[in-house]
C-alpha positions as CSV (number, residue, x, y, z in Angstrom):
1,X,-118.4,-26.8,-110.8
2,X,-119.8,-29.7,-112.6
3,X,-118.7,-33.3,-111.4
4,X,-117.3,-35.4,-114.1
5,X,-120.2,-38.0,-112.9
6,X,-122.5,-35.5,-114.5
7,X,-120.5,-36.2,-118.1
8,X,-120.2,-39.8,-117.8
9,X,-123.9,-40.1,-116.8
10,X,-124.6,-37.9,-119.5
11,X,-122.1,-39.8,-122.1
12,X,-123.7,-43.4,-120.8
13,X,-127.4,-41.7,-121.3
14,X,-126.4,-40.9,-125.0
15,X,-125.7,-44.4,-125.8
16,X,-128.1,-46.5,-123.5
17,X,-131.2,-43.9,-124.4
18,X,-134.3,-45.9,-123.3
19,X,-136.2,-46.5,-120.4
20,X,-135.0,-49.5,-118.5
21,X,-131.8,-48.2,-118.6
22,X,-132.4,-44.9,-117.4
23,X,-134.8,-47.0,-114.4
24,X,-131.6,-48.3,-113.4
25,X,-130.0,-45.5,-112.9
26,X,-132.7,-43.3,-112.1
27,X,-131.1,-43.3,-108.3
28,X,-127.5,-41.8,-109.9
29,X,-129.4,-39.3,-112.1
30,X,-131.8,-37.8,-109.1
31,X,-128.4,-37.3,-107.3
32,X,-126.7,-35.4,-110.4
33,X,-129.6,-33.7,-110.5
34,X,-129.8,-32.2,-107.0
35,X,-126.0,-31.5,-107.3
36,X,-127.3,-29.5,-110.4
37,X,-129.8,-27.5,-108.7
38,X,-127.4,-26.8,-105.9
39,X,-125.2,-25.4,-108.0
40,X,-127.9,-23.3,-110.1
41,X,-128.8,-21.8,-106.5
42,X,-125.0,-20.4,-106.6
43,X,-125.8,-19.1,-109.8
44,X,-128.9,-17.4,-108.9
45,X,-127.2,-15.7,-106.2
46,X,-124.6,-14.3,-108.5
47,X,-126.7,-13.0,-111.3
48,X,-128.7,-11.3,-108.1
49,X,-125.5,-9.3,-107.9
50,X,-126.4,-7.1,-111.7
51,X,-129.7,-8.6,-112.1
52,X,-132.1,-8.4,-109.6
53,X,-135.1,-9.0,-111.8
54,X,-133.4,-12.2,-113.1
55,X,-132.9,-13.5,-110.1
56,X,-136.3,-13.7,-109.3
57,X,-136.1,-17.9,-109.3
58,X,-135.2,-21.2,-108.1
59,X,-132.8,-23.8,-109.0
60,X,-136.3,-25.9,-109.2
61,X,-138.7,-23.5,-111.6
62,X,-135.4,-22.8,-113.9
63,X,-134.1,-26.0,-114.6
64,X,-135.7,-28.2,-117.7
65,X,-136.8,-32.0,-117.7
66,X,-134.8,-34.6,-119.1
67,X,-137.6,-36.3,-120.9
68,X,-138.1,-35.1,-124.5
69,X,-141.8,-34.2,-125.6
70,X,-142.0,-37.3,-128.7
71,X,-145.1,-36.0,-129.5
72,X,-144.5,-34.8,-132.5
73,X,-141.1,-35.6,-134.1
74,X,-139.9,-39.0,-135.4
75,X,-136.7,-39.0,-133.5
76,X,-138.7,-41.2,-130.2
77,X,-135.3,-41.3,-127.8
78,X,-137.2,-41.0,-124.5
79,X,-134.3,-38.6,-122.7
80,X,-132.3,-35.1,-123.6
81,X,-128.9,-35.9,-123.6
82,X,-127.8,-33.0,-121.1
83,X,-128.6,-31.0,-118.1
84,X,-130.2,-27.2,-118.8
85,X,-131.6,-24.0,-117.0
86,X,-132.8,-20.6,-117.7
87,X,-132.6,-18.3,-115.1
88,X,-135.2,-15.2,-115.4
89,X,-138.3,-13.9,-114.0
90,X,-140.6,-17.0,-114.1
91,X,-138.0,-19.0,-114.7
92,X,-137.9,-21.3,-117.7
93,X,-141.4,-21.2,-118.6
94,X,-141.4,-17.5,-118.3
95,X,-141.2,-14.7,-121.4
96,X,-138.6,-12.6,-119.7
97,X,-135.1,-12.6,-121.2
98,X,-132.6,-14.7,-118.9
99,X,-129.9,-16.7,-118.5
100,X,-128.8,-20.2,-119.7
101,X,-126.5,-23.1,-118.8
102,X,-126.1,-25.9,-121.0
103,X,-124.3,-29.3,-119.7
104,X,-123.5,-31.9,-122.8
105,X,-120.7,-33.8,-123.2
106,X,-118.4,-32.1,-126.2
107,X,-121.4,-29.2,-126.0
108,X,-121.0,-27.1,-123.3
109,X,-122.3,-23.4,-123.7
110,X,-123.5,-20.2,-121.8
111,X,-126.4,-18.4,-123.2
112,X,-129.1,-15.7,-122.8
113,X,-131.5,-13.5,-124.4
114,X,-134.8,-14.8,-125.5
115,X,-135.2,-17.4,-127.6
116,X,-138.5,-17.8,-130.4
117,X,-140.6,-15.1,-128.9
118,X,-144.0,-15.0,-129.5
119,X,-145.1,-12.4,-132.6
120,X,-146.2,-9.5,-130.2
121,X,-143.0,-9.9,-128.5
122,X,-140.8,-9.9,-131.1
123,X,-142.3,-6.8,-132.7
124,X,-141.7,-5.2,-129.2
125,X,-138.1,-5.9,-129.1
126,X,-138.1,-4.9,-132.7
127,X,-139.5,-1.6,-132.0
128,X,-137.3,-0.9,-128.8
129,X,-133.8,-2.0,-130.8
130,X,-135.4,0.7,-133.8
131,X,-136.1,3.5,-131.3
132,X,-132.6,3.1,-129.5
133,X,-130.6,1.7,-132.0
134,X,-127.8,3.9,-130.4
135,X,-128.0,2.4,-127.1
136,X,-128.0,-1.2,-128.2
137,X,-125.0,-0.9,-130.6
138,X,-123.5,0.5,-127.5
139,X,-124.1,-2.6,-125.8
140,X,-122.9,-5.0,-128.4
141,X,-119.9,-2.9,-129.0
142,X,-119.0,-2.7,-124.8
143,X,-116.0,-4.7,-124.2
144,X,-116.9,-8.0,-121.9
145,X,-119.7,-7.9,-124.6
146,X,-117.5,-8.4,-127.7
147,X,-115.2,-10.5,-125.8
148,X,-117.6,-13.3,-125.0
149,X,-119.6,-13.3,-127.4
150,X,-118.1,-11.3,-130.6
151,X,-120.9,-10.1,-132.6
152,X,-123.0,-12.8,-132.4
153,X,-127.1,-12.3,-131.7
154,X,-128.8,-15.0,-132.8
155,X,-128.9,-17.3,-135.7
156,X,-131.8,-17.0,-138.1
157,X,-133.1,-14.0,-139.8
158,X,-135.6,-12.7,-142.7
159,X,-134.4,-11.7,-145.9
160,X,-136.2,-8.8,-146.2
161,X,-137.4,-5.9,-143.9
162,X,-140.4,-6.7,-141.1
163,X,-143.5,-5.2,-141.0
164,X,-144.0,-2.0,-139.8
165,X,-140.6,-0.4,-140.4
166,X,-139.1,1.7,-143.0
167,X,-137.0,-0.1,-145.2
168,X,-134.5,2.5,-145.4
169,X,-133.3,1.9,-142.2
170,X,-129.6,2.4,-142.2
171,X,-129.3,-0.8,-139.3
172,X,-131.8,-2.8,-141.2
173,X,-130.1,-5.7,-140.0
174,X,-130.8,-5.5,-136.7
175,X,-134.5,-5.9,-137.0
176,X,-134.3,-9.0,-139.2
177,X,-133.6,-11.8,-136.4
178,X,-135.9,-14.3,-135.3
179,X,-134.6,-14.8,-132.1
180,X,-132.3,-12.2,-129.8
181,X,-129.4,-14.5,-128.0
182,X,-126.1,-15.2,-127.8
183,X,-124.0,-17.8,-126.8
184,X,-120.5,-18.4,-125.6
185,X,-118.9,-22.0,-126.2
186,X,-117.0,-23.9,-123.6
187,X,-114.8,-26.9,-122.9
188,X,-115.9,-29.8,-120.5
189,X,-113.1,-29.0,-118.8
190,X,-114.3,-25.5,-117.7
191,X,-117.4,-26.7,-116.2
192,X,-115.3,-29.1,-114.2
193,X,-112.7,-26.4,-112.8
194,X,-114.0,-25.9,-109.1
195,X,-113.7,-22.4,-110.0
196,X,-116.5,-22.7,-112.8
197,X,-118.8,-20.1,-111.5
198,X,-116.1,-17.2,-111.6
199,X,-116.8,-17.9,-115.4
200,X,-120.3,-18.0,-115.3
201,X,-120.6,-14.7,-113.5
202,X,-118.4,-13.2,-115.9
203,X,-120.0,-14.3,-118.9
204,X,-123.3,-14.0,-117.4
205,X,-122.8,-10.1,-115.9
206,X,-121.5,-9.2,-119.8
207,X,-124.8,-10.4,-120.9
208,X,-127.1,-8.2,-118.3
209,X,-127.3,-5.1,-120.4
210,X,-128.1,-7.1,-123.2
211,X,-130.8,-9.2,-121.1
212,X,-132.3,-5.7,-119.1
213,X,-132.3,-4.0,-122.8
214,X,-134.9,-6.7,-124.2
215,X,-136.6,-7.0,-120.9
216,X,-137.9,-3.0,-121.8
217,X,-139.4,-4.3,-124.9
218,X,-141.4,-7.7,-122.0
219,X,-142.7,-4.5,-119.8
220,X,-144.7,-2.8,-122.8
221,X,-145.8,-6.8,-123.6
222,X,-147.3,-7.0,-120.3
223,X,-148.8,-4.1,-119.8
């Protein structure tokens, strides 16, 4: 679970964003933090259970900063308001398609797939989703699938057919997102529920197909 001190840190952090008060509190938020890695570690072990590749990580390599790279935005607010972590090969800085936790206040979600891949990459997955569009519809159509996350698979998407397929593709549609996720919503107070990570393996094992489908289309990248 995730202790309510995570969500009033997180709540004060929203409204006291700047330095000198995060300095002193820096002591409470390295605590939350190693009680957020601990947990992750649980995690990991799960997702071991249908995803051995996945679980190739540690709570350390998969969880992101809390600073926010200002460099080059006009929104300057020196911290993230919430705690996140992708779980995959390489962790988050790796290409693979994983896992995610998200921890804000009043914007709590489970994720995974891969998110803004790089041009080569998306063409891959592209090409994988057109040469076994059978198999994935399968997978989006499987029960725990639809359940969690309905038929959701990203958000945005081109308007016309990419490059490189025929445009007469009857499952056009398919091809045309940018990014290949999903996401699942949830309440504060399921995070909180001591047991939280019955839910997270749940949510996460519907997602493995999905995950080890794209993952195909990262081994032709690589190679």
């Amino acid at each position: 679970m995730i202790s309510k001190e995570t969500f009033r840190f997180l709540q004060q952090l929203k409204l006291n964003n700047d330095k000198v008060w995060f300095d002193a509190n820096r002591t409470l938020y390295s605590q939350l933090r190693k009680e957020f890695e601990e947990f992750l570690e649980i995690v990991i072990a799960e997702i071991g259970h249908f995803d051995r590749e996945a679980a190739q990580t540690t709570a350390r390599a998969s969880i992101f900063r809390i600073n926010r790279d200002i460099r080059f935005t006009n929104d300057k607010l020196p911290y993230k308001t919430n705690f996140g972590a992708f779980m995959a090969k390489g962790g988050r800085k790796g290409i693979n398609s994983g896992y995610y936790i998200h921890v804000e206040p009043g914007a709590c979600f489970l994720a995974g797939g891969i998110y803004m891949p790089s041009a080569p990459m998306l063409k891959a997955i592209r090409e994988e989703i057109y040469e076994n569009i059978g198999e994935f519809k399968d997978l989006l159509l499987a029960p725990a699938f639809v359940k969690h996350f309905g038929n959701r698979i990203g958000e945005e998407k081109l308007k016309s057919a990419p490059r490189g397929f025929p445009k007469d593709f009857a499952d056009m549609d398919y091809l045309k997102y940018r990014s290949y996720t999903v996401l699942k919503d949830e309440p504060d107070s399921m995070y909180q529920k001591p047991d939280f990570i019955k839910e997270v393996r749940e949510v996460f094992k519907a997602m493995a197909p999905f995950n080890q489908f794209l993952n195909r289309a990262v081994e032709e990248v690589e190679r």
